[in-house]
C-alpha positions in Angstrom: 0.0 0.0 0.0 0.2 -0.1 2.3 -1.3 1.8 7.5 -5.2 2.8 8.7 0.9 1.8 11.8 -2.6 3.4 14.7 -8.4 4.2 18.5 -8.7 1.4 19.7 -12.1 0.5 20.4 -12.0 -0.7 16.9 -9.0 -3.2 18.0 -10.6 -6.4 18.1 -7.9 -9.2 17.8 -6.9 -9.6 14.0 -9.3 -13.1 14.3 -12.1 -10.4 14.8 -11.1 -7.9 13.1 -11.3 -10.7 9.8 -14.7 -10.8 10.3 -15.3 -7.0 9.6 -14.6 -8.4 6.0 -17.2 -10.8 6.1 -19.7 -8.3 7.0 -20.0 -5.9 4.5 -17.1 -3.3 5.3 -16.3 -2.4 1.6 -19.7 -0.6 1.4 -19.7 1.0 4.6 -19.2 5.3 4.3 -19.0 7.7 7.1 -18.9 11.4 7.9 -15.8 12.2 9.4 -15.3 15.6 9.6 -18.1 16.0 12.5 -16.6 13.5 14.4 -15.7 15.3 17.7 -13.2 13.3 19.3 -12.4 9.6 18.9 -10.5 7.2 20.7 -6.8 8.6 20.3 -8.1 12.1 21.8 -7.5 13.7 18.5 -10.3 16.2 18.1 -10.3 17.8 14.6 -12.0 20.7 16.5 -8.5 21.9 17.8 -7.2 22.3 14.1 -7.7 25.7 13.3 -9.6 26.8 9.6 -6.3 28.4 7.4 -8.7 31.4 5.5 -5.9 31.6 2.5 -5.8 27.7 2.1 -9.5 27.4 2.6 -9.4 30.2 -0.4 -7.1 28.3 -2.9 -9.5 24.9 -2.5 -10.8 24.4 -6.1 -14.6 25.8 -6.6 -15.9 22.3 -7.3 -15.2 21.1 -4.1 -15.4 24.3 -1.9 -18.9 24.8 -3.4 -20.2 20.8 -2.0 -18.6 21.8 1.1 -16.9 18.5 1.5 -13.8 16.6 0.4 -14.9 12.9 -0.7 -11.4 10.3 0.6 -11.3 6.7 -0.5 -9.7 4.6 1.8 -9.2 0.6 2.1 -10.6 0.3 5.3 -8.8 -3.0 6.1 -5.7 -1.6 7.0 -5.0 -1.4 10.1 -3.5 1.2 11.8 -3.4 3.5 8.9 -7.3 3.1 7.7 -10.0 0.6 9.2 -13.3 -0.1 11.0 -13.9 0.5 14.2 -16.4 2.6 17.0 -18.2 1.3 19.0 -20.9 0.2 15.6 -18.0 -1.4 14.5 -17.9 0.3 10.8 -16.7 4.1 11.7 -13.6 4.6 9.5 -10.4 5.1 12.4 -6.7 5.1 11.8 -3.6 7.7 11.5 -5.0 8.3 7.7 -8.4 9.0 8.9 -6.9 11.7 11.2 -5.2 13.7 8.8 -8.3 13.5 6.7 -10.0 15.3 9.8 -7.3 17.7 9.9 -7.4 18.9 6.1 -10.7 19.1 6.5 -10.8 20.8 9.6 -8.2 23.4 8.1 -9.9 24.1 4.7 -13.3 24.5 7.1 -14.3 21.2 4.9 -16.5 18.4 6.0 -14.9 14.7 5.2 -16.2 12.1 4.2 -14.0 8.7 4.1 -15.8 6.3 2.1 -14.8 2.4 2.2 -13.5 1.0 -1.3 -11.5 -1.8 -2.8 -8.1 -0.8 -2.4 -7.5 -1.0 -6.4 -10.6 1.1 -6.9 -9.8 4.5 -5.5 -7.1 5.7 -7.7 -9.6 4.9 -11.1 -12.3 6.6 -9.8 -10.0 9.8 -8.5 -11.6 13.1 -10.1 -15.1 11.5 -10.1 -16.0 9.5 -7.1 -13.4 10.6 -4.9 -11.4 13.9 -4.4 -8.7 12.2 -2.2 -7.0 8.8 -1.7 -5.6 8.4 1.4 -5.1 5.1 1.9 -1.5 4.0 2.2 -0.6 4.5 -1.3 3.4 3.9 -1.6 4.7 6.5 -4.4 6.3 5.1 -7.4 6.9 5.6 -11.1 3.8 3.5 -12.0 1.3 5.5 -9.8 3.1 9.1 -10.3 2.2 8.5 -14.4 -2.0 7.7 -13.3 -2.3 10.4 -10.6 -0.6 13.2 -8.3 1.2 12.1 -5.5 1.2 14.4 -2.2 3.7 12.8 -0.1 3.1 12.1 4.0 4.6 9.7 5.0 7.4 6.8 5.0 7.1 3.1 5.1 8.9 0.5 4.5 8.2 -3.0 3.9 8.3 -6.1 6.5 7.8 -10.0 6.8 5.5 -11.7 9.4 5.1 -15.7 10.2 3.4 -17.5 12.7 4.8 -17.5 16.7 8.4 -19.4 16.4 8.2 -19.5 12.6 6.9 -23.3 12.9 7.5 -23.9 9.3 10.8 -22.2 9.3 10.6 -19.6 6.6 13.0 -17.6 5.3 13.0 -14.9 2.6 16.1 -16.3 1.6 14.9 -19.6 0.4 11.3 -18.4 -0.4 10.5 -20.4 -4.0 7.9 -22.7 -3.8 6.5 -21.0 -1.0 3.3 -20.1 0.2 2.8 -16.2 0.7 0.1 -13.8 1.7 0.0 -10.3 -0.1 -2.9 -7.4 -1.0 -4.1 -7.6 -3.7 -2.7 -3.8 -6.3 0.4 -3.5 -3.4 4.0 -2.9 -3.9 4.6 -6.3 -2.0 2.5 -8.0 -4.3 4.6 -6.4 -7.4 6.9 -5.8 -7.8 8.2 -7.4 -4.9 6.8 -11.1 -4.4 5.7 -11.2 -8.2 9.2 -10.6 -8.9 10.9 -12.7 -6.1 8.7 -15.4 -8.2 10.1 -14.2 -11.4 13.1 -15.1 -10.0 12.5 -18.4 -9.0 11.7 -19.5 -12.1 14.5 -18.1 -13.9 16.5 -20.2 -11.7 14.4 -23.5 -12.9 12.9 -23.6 -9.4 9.2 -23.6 -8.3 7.4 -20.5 -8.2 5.8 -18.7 -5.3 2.5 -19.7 -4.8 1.1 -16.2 -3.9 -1.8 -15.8 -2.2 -3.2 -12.2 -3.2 -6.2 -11.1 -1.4 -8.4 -8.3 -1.4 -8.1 -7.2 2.2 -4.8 -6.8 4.3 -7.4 -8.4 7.1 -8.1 -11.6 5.4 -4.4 -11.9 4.7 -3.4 -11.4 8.4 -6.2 -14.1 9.3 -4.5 -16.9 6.6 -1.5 -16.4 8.6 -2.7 -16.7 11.7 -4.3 -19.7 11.0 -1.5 -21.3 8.8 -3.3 -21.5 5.7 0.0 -19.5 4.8 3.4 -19.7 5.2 4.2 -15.9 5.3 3.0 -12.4 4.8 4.4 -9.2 3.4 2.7 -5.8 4.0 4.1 -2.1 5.0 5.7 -2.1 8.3 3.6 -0.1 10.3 0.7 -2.7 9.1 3.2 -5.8 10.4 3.5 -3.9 13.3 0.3 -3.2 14.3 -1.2 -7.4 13.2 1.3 -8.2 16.1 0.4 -6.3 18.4 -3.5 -7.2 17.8 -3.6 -11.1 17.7 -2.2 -12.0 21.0 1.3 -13.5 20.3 0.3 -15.5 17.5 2.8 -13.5 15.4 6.3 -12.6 14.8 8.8 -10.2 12.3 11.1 -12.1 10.4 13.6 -9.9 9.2 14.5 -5.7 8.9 12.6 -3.3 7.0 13.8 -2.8 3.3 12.6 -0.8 0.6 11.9 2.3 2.9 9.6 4.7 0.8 7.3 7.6 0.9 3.3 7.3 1.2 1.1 9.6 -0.8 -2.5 11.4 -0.4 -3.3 10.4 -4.3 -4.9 13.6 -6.7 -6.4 12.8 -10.0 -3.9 13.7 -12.5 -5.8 17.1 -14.4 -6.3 18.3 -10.7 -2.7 19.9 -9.8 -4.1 22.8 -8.2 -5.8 20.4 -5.5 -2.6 18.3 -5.1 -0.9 21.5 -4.3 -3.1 22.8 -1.6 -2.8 19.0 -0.1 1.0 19.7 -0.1 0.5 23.3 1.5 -2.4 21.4 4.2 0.5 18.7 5.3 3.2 21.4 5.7 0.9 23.2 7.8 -0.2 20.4 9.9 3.7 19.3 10.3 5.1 23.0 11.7 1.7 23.2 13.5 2.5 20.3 15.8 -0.6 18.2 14.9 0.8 15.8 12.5 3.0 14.4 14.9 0.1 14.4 17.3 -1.9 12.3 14.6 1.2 9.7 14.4 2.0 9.5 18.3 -1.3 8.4 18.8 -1.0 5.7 17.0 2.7 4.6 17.9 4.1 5.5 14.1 6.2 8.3 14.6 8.8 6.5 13.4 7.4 7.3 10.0 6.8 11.1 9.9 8.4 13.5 7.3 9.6 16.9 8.0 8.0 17.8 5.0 5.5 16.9 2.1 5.8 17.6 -1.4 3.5 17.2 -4.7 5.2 14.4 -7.0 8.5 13.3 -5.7 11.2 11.7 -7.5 11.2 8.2 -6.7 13.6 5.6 -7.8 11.0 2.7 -8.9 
């Protein structure tokens, strides 16, 4: 994506959490913006309105009053379901949604899709993605990119690594991935690639549509490993109760993006200007603290990076 690395009352044991996904969570939509508090103690109320960013939002959306995010809501800590119904949209990613809102004097509304779906419907059902999009090439050419954040990405097998894994000797292996992220492809897809080049057997990827679902194959050994953003690896071990370890260091360290359609620039610079403010205000690293992902702040957020993949 990969985070929503972290409210919760949402943080049912990963087990539980799985069963979000089998109860309708990719249709579920809520207002953020007049949330007034949530779990975390972040309150979009103490962000103040910015008059002169407020006046360079776009007339489309300053007219409807409200900026439309997508989000994967299966991805705990960054964006996923939670309160006490069990389907209010929480995570770090959720917060700064709040908090653009709350400085453009917007209401937000963080609507639950497929992650593959958000950056296709960009322009026309959603204003924003903000949903643990790494920035690469690939993405950069599709949409604008407003980078926020660094991840990197991790490895995760059962308690005591029972079936003694090891990225090093990975062909022929069983592993869990999301399905349209960067440890899917290029990374495991190409790890496969590899394999085969080498006349060995291929990984037998498991690619599913929620980060949840993958989590749960793990836990349950239906799966030999898992790959995901760090803060995401972080956060599955901390939620089902030792079942869960890290295998190995975070690699491939790379910024996260709030994703703009491409023939919006102008809104994809007041995201930019929004996240600069938010970092020398003191409430971005409020919004990461929170939720124990500090570790992954910026010290500042810019509109299309150069990226090396």
């Amino acid at each position: 994506m990969m985070i929503s690395s972290s409210k919760r009352s949402m943080a049912l044991a990963i087990l539980a959490v799985g069963l979000l996904a089998l109860t309708g969570c990719t249709n579920a939509s809520q207002t953020a913006g007049g949330t007034a508090s949530d779990s975390t103690g972040f309150d979009p109320a103490s962000v103040a309105r910015d008059d002169a960013l407020a006046a360079s939002v776009p007339d489309a959306i300053r007219s409807k009053g409200t900026i439309t995010v997508g989000a994967d809501t299966s991805y705990a800590p960054a964006e996923s379901l939670g309160g006490s119904d069990g389907q209010t949209p929480v995570g770090y990613n959720v917060d700064f949604a709040k908090a653009i809102g709350a400085t453009l004097g917007l209401k937000v509304k963080v609507q639950t899709s497929e992650f593959t779906g958000i950056l296709p419907a960009l322009g026309s059902k959603y204003d924003l993605g903000i949903s643990s999009f790494t920035i690469n090439s690939e993405r950069l050419k599709a949409v604008n990119m407003v980078s926020y954040f660094n991840a990197g990405t991790l490895w995760a097998v059962q308690k005591g690594n029972p079936k003694n894994f090891s990225v090093d000797d990975i062909c022929g292996k069983t592993v869990g991935v999301q399905t349209g992220t960067t440890q899917e492809a290029p990374d495991v897809s190409g790890r496969s690639k590899a394999c085969t080049d080498a006349g060995k057997s291929a990984i037998n990827i498991v690619t599913l549509k929620t980060q949840t679902d993958v989590t749960t194959r793990l836990v349950n050994g239906s799966i030999d490993a898992m790959s995901a953003d760090s803060p995401i690896i972080g956060y599955a071990l901390s939620q089902t109760g030792g079942k869960l370890e890290v295998l190995g260091d975070v690699y491939d360290a790379a910024p996260q993006g709030i994703a703009v359609a491409k023939g919006d620039p102008a809104l994809a610079e007041v995201m930019s200007k929004v996240m600069n403010k938010l970092i020398s205000d003191g409430t971005y690293k409020k919004i990461l603290d929170a939720w124990n992902n500090s570790t992954g702040a910026v010290t500042k957020s810019e509109v299309n990076p150069a990226v090396t993949s």
